[in-house]
Each structure stands twice: as structure tokens, then as C-alpha cells.
N, C-alpha and C positions, 0 to 999 in steps of 0.2 A: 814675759809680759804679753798680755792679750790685747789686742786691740782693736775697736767696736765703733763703728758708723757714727758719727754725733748728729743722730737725728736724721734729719733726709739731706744735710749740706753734701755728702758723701766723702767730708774731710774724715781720717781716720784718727783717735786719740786712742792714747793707752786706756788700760781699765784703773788703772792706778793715777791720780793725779796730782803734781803739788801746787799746795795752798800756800801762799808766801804769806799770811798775816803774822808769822812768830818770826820776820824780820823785822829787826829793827826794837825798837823800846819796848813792844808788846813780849817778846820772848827774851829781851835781852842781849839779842844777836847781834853780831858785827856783820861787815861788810866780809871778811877772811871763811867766819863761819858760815853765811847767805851764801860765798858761791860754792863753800867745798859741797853744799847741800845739795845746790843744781848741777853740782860738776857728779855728784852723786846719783842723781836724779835721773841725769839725761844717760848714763852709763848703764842702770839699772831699767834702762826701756821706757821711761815717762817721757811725754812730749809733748802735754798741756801743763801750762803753768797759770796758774791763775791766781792773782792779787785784787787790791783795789786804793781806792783814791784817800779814803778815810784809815789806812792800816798804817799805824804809826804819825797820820798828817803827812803822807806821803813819802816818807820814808820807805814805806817796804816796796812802793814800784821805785825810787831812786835805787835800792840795792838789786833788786830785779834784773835793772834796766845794766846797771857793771856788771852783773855774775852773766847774762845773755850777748855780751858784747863783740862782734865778730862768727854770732851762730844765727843770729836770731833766724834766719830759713829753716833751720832747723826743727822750731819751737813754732806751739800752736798757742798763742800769746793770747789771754782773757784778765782783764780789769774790769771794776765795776765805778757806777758811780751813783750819788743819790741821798746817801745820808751825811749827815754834819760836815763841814769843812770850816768850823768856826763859828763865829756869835751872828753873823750876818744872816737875816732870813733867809735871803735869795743864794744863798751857798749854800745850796742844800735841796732836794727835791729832781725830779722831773721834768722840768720846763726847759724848751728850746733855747731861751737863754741862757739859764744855766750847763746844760749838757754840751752846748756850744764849747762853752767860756773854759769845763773841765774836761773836757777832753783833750783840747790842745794840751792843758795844763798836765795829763796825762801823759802825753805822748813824749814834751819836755820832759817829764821826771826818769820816764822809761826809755827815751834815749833812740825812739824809733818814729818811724811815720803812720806808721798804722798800726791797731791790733787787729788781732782773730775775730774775737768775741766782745762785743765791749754788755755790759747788763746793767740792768736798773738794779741796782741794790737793796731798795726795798718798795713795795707798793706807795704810790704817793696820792693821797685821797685828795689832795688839793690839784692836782693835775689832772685834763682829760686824756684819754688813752690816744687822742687824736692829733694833739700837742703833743705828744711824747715820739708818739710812732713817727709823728711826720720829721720832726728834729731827727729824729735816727736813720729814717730812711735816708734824709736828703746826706745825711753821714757819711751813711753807705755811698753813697752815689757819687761822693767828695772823693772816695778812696782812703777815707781816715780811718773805716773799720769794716769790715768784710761781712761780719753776723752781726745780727742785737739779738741778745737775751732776758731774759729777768731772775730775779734769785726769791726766793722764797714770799710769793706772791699765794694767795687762798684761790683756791681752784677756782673758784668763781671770775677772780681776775683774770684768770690765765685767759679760762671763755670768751670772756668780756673781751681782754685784747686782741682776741686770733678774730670774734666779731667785728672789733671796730678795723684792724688790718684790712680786714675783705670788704667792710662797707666803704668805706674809706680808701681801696686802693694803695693801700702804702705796703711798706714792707712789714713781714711781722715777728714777731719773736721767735726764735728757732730752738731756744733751748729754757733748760728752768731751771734754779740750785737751789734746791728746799735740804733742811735739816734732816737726817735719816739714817736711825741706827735701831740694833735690838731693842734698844732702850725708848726708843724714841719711833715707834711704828705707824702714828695717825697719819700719813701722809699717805701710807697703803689705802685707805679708806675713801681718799678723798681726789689727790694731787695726783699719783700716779696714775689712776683711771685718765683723769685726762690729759697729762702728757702723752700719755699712748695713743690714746683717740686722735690728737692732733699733729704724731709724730717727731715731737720736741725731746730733744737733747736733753739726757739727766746727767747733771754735774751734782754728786752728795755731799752737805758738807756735814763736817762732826759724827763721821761713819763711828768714831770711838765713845762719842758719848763725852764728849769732854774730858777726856782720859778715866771715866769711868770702867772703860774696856780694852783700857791699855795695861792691865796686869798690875798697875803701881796701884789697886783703891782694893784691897780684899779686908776680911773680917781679921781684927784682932790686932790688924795694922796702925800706925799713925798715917793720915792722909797728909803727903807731904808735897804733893805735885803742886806745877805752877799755879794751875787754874785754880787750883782751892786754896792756895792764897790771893788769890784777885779775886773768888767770888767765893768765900768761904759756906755762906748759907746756901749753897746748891750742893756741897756734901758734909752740912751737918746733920748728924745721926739719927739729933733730936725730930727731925722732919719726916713723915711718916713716907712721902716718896721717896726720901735719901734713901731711908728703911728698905724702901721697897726694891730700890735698886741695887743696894746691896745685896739682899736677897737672890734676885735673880741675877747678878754677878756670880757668888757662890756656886750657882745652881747652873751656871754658862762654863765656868772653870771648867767642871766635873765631866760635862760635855765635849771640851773641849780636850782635855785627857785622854779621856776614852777614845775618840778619834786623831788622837797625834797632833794635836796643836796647840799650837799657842792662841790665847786667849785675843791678842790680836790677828791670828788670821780666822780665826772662826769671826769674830767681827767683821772683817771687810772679808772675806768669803758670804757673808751672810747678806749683805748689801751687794755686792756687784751680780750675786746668783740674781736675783730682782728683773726679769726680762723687759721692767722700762727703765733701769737705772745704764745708763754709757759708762759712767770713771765714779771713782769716790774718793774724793779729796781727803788726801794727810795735810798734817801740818807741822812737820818734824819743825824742833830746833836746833836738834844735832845730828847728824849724820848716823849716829848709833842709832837713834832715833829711826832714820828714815831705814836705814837697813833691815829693823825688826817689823817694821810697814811693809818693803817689798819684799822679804818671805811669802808675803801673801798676795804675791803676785797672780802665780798658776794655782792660787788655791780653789777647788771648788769642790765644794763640799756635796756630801752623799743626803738623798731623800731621809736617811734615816737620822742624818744630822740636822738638818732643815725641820723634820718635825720635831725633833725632840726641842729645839729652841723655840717651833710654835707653842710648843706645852709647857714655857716658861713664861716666855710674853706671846702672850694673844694678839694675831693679825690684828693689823690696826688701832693697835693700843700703845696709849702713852703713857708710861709711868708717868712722867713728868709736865704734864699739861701746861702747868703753869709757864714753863719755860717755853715752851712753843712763840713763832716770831710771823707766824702768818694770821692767828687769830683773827677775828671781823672785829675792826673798831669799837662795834656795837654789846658784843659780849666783854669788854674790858669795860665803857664808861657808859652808866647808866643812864646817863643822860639822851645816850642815841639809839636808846630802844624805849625810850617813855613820849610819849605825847604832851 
């Protein structure tokens, strides 16, 4: 296992990270299953774990919080908060009230007094960056979380908040977890330029592609994996991206052959090579699972392997646009780009 600076904090994480969202109802998981994965995990060199508040309705930091129970020193401990926690407005968002109210509630679920990282889970247009920062700061300063983060925020955000950080005096976000696989490349174009620029921590999620590049979605197959029965229209055929990606799956395999691997280590080889990416989040639900993940531990792959996957998907390009989670408000409802 490698392990790479998270940004300028100088705490060290693995390159390899687990994603606990497939504990609990979302994967199916038990509580026996959630810790042999961490009992796996932490064996295998990983030593960021990172969940959140909304994964399962708080089920996957309660299983978390037992599988870490008697290590947690060990663990560099990241949760997130921000999106839905029910029908009530105010459960949900960015506001010092609320971030207050769910963190504790975090900290109860997972069984500890403070996390590593704690992030905003998604940009919140109804919140100022000044109310958010400042609730976190004063967090930190509580001793309830040690860094703030944000997770897949539009580079513009990112700006905006390291701006408002400095005008403002507060503490400011250290890291960032945007969406980012071969499949999935517009983040090169945009996001990474400026986490670099402002030395922020990259945590990757969905380095597979939603199991697109996990070995189980090739031609000629029945696509049987979980995701595609929970969101079947992101690999139906009939969809000219699906098309698309299948295609350059195909065309990733054959690459991946030829250089000795498996179709998941050219994947997370291909994302941790990335000189602003720190870890890239798996999200095994079974140990076999995470096993065929940390093969691609020490993987790093050759310039000759790196181009031939730019000469499938093109830097900064997304097959699948539509699915992208950082877009500008404004490009979805038309209403907030018309006068």
C-alpha cells in the first residue's frame, strides 16, 4: 500500500480508501459482513474510512462505528453531512444549525468523540459559504472534527469557498471528493486544476464507474450487478452513453491484457496515477470484493498504458455527462439562466 500526504494537513492516508455506503440496506450488508471488510481493510494497508450521515439513514456510520471499536487511533475517520435526512426542510443543507444538530448525531452513531474529516456532502446554494465555514470552524475549534472538507462541489465553489475562508478569517476546506473514473474524466478539466492550485486533499469516489469497470459489465454478458438493479437506465444498452461505455470498456479490457491486469487495477491505477488525486475510494460489499480492489494497491501503471487509455476516453471527457453531481444549477433548470 502507498501512502500520500492528504493535502497540506501532513496526516498520511493510504492510496487506496474504504467507502462504507454498501453497509447496511444500500449493499445489503450486515453488521458480521461490515466488519470482516474493515477487519480486511485495515490488514490490507487502508487507513481512511470514510462514510456518511445519509448511507442507509445512518446505518452505515452505526456499523462503522462496531467494526472500528477499540482501534479507532488507528483510523483516519471521514463522514459526511448535508444531504436529506428525512421530510423536514431543516435536515438537510449546510447551515450552523443544522451541521451543529448532525454531527453530534454523527458522532453518537459512530461511537466516537470526534472524526478526521467531517465534509459537506454536497454544495448547498441556499447557504452562504460564511455560515457554513464558520459552524465548522467553530467545530474544529470544539475538538469534534479535526479537518472540513467538501465532496463534489463545481470548481467554482471550491474558489468561492478558499475566497470566502480568507475574507472571512475562518478555517477552510482541506480536501474535496468529486466523482472520477476513465469513464468519467471532466473533473480533469475543471476540479483538479483547482484542488492543486489550492493544495486540497483528493478523496475519489466511484474510481469503478459504478461497476462499469469492475469486470462484471462486458459485451455479450447479462448485466447482473447491484447497481444495475437499483438504477437500471444507467446500463441500458439502448442509451447511446451506455453504448458508449461499453465500448470503451471493450477497448479498456484489451489494454488491460496486454499489460497484465485486471480490468480493476487498470482502473484505480489509472485514477491514483493522477498527481492531484491522494486515495480512491472502493466500496466493496464483500471481502472478495475488497480483495480484488487491493491487488491494485502497488499498481502503477506504464506511460504506455496511460496513453493508450487517453486514446479511448479523451482527457476530460465524460461519457456520461448526464450523470455528473457537480453541474451549475443553472445548466439543469432553465429557469436560472433566462431573464
Amino acid at each position: 500500500m502507498q501512502y500520500r500526504t492528504l493535502g497540506r494537513t501532513g496526516v498520511q492516508v493510504s492510496s487506496l480508501a474504504l467507502g462504507a455506503m454498501n453497509f447496511g440496506r444500500i449493499g445489503r450488508t450486515t453488521q458480521d459482513e461490515a466488519t470482516a471488510v474493515v477487519d480486511a481493510a485495515l490488514e490490507g494497508g487502508i487507513n481512511l474510512i470514510d462514510t456518511a450521515d445519509m448511507y442507509g439513514g445512518g446505518e452505515s456510520e452505526e456499523m462503522v462505528g462496531k467494526a472500528i471499536a477499540g482501534r479507532r487511533d488507528d483510523i483516519v475517520l471521514a463522514t459526511k453531512a448535508g444531504l436529506p435526512m428525512g421530510d423536514d426542510p431543516n435536515r438537510r443543507g449546510s447551515s450552523r444549525r443544522w451541521l451543529v444538530t448532525e454531527l453530534d448525531n454523527s458522532l453518537r452513531r459512530l461511537g466516537v468523540d470526534h472524526v478526521d474529516l467531517y465534509q459537506i456532502h454536497r454544495w448547498d446554494p441556499e447557504t452562504s459559504d460564511e455560515e457554513t465555514l464558520s459552524a465548522l470552524t467553530d467545530l474544529q475549534r470544539a475538538g469534534k472534527v479535526r479537518y472540513f472538507g467538501s465532496s463534489t462541489f463545481p470548481a467554482h465553489r471550491v474558489v468561492q469557498a478558499q475566497w470566502a475562508a480568507r475574507e472571512h478569517r475562518l478555517g477552510r476546506y482541506v480536501t474535496e471528493q468529486p466523482s472520477y473514473s476513465i469513464l468519467q474524466r471532466g473533473v480533469e478539466a475543471h476540479v483538479l486544476p483547482v484542488t492543486e492550485e489550492y493544495g486540497l486533499g483528493v478523496l475519489v469516489w466511484s474510481p469503478l464507474a459504478s461497476g462499469w469497470l469492475s469486470g462484471a459489465v462486458r459485451a455479450g454478458r447479462e448485466i447482473t450487478t447491484s447497481r444495475s438493479a437499483a438504477m437500471p437506465q444507467r446500463f441500458d444498452l439502448s442509451v447511446p452513453s451506455n453504448r458508449a461505455r461499453l465500448d470503451a470498456v471493450e477497448r479498456l479490457a484489451v489494454v488491460a491484457d496486454e499489460a497484465g491486469l485486471t480490468l480493476i487495477q487498470l482502473a484505480l491505477g489509472f485514477v491514483t496515477a493522477h498527481p492531484a488525486v491522494t486515495s480512491a475510494l472502493v466500496g466493496p460489499r464483500t471481502t472478495d470484493h475488497l480483495n480484488a480492489q487491493l491487488a491494485a494497491a502497488d499498481t502503477v501503471l506504464s506511460a504506455d498504458v496511460l496513453d493508450a487509455i487517453d486514446a479511448i476516453v479523451a482527457p476530460g471527457t465524460d461519457l456520461a455527462a448526464h450523470e455528473k453531481f457537480d453541474t451549475p444549477p443553472a445548466l439543469l433548470d432553465p429557469a436560472l439562466r433566462r431573464r
